[in-house]
C-alpha positions in Angstrom: 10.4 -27.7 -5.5 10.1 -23.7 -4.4 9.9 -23.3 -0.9 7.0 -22.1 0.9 6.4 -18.2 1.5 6.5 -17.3 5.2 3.0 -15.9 6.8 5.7 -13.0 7.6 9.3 -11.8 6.8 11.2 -8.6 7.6 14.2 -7.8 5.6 17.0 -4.9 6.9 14.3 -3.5 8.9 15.8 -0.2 10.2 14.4 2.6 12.3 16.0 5.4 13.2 14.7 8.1 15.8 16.8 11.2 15.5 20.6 10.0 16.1 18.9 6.7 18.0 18.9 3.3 16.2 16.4 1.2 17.9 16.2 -1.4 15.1 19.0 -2.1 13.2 18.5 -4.0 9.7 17.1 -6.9 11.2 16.0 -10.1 9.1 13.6 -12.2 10.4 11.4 -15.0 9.2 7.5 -16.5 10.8 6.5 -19.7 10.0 3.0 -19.8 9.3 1.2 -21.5 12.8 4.7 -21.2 14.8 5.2 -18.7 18.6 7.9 -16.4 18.0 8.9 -14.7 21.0 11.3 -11.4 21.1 13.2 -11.2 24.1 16.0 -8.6 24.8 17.0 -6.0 27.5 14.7 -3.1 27.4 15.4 -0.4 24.9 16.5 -3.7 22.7 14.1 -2.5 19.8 11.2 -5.2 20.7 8.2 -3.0 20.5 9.7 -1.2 18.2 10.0 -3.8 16.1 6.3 -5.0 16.3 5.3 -1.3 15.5 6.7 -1.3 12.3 5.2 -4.6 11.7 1.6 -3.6 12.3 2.1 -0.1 10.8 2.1 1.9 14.2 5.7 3.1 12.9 7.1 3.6 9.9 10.2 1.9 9.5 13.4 4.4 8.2 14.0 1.3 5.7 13.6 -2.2 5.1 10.6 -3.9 4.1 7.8 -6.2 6.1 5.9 -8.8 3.7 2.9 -10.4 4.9 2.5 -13.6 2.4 4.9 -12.1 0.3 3.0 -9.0 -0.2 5.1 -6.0 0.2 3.5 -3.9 3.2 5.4 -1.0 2.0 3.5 2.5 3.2 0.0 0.1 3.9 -2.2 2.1 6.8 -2.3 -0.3 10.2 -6.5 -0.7 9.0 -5.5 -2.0 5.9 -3.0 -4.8 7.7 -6.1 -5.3 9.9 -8.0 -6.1 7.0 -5.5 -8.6 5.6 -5.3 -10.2 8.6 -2.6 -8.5 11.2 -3.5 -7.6 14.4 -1.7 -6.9 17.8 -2.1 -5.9 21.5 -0.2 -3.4 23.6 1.4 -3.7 26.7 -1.4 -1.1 28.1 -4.8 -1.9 28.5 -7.4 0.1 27.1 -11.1 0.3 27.5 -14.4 2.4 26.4 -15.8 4.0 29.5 -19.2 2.5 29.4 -19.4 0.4 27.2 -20.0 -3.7 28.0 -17.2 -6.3 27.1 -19.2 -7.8 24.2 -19.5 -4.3 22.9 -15.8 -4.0 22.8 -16.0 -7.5 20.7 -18.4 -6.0 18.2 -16.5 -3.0 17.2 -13.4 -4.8 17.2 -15.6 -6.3 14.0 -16.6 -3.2 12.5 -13.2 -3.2 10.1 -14.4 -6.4 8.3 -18.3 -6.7 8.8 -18.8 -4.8 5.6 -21.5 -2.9 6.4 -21.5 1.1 5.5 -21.3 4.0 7.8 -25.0 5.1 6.0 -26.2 2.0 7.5 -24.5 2.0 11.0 -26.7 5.2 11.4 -29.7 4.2 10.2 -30.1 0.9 11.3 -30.5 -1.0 8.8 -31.5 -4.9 8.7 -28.2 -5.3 6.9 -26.1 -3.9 10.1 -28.6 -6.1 12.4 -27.5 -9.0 10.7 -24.2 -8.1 10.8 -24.4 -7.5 15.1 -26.0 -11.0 15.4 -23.4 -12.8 13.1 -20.8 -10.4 15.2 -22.5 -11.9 18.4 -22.2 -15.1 17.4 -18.2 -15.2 16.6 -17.7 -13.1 19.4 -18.9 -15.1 22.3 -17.1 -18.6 21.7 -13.8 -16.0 22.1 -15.0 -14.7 25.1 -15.5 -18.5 26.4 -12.0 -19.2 25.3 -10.3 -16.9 26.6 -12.9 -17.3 30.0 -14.8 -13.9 29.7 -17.9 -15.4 28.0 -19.5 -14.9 31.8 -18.7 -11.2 31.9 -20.2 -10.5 28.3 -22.9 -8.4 29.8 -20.6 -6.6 32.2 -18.8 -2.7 31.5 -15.5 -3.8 30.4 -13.9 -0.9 33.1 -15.3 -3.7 36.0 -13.2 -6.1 35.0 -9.8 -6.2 36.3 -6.3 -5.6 34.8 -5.4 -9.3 34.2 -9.1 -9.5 32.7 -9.2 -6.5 30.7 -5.9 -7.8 29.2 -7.1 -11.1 28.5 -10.5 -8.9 26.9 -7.4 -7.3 24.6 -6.2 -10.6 23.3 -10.0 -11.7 22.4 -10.6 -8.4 20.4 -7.6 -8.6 18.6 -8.8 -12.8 18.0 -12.0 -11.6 16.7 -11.4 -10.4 13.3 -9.4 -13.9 12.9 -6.4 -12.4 12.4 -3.6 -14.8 10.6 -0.7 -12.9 12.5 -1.5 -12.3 16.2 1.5 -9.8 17.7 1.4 -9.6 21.7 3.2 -7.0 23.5 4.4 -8.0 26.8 1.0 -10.0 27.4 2.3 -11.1 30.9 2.7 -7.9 32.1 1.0 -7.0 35.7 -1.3 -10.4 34.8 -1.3 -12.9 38.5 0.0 -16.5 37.6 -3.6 -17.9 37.7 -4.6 -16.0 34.6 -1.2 -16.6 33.3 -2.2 -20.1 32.9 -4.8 -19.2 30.9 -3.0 -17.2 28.8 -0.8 -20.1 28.0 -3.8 -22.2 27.3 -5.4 -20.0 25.2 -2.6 -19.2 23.3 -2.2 -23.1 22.4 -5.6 -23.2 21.6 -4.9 -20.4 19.3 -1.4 -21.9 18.0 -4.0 -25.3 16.7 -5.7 -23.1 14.6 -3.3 -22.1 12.7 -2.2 -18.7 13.5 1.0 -17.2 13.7 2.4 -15.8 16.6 5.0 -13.0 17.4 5.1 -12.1 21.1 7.5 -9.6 22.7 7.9 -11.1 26.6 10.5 -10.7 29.5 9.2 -13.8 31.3 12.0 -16.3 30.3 10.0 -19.4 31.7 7.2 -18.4 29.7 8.9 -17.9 26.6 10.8 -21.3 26.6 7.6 -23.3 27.5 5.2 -21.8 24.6 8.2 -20.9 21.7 9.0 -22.5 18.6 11.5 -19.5 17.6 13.6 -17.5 20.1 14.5 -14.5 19.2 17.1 -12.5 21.2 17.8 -8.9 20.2 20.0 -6.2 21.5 20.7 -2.3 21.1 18.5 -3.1 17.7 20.5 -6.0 16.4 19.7 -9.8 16.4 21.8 -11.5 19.2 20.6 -15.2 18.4 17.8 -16.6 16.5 16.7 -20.3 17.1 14.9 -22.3 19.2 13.9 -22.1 23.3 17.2 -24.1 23.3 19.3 -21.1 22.5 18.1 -19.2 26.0 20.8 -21.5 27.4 23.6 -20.0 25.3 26.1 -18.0 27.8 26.3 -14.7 25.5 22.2 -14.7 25.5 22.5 -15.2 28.9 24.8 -12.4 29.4 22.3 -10.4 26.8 19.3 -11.2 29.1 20.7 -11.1 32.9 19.1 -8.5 34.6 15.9 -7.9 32.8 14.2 -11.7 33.5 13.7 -13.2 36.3 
């Protein structure tokens, strides 16, 4: 019997930035509906890592297969549209405009409705805003936002606007969801409901790569630990492997 293909597989992924190696022919595999989290001092190749997996960076060589397909050169709104999406460790929001607004562009790649009839309003791009409304406010309520819908998204604050980043990159239904340091600056209430939500989102189905410094964090929602370090692979295994003296070595200093 052939074995399954992972949602997502890097092979000798390498990226070099002038004479800096920041990831160093790393294989990894992600099991369809598993948490993968990256841990590693800083500078370990982490982000950089989950750039060249979305497309934000180019990778100096190696490949990244989503399903098997071969991303190769693929633009970061093609991956979008075959179901990758991310957030960064930033937060970023559109002066003005409401947090279900954010929702519905964050549909606009795979609506399928024409610029032409974004302009002239057309029944077609009314439908598509209700159906848009529709998907987008049960995200809101999960990730507890669906309250704040009407509200400018710059009201809300950081740990919010973050948790407003994870529902926009849920609401095309991604099948890989990357998170970059989703934790960061976020108080331990709405830490609580970013664990919860990210079960929730686990159920459905979705994989999950997530790139976190929070060592309690990572053991409690992992399937896959994944330690890295100047670029390289350290360990690779499950939360169980945190324990290991030469990851703990890897990791002292940089986790609480």
């Amino acid at each position: 019997m052939s074995r399954p293909v992972p949602e997502l597989e890097v092979t000798a992924l390498t990226r070099r930035f002038g004479g800096v190696t920041a990831l160093d022919a790393v294989n990894l595999t992600f099991t369809t509906g598993e948490v993968t989290c990256l841990v590693g001092p800083n500078g370990s190749g982490k982000s950089t890592l989950v750039d060249c997996v979305t497309g934000v960076t180019r990778p100096t060589s190696g490949s990244v297969r989503l399903r098997g397909a071969d991303l190769g050169r693929t633009s970061q709104r093609a991956r979008v549209r075959a179901g990758l999406r991310r957030t960064f460790q930033a937060v970023h929001t559109f002066a003005g405009l409401t947090v279900l607004e954010h929702m519905l562009i964050a549909q606009q790649e795979t609506d399928g409705v024409r610029w032409l009839a974004q302009v002239v309003r057309s029944p077609g791009l009314r439908r598509a805003e209700k159906t848009a409304t529709e998907k987008a406010m049960p995200v809101l309520e999960l990730v507890g936002l669906a309250g704040r819908a009407g509200d400018q998204a710059s009201a809300l604050s950081y740990g919010q606007q973050k948790l407003l980043g994870l529902a926009i990159a849920l609401a095309g239904e991604p099948n890989v969801l990357c998170l970059d340091e989703p934790l960061a600056g976020v108080s331990p209430r709405l830490t609580d409901v970013l664990v919860g939500v990210l079960g929730e989102v686990r159920r459905r189905g979705v994989t999950l790569l997530v790139v976190e410094h929070d060592i309690d964090f990572v053991a409690d929602i992992s399937d896959q630990v994944v330690v890295l370090a100047e670029g390289q692979v350290v360990a690779a295994g499950p939360p169980s492997v945190l324990s290991d003296d030469v990851v703990f070595a890897t990791l002292s200093g940089t986790t609480r």
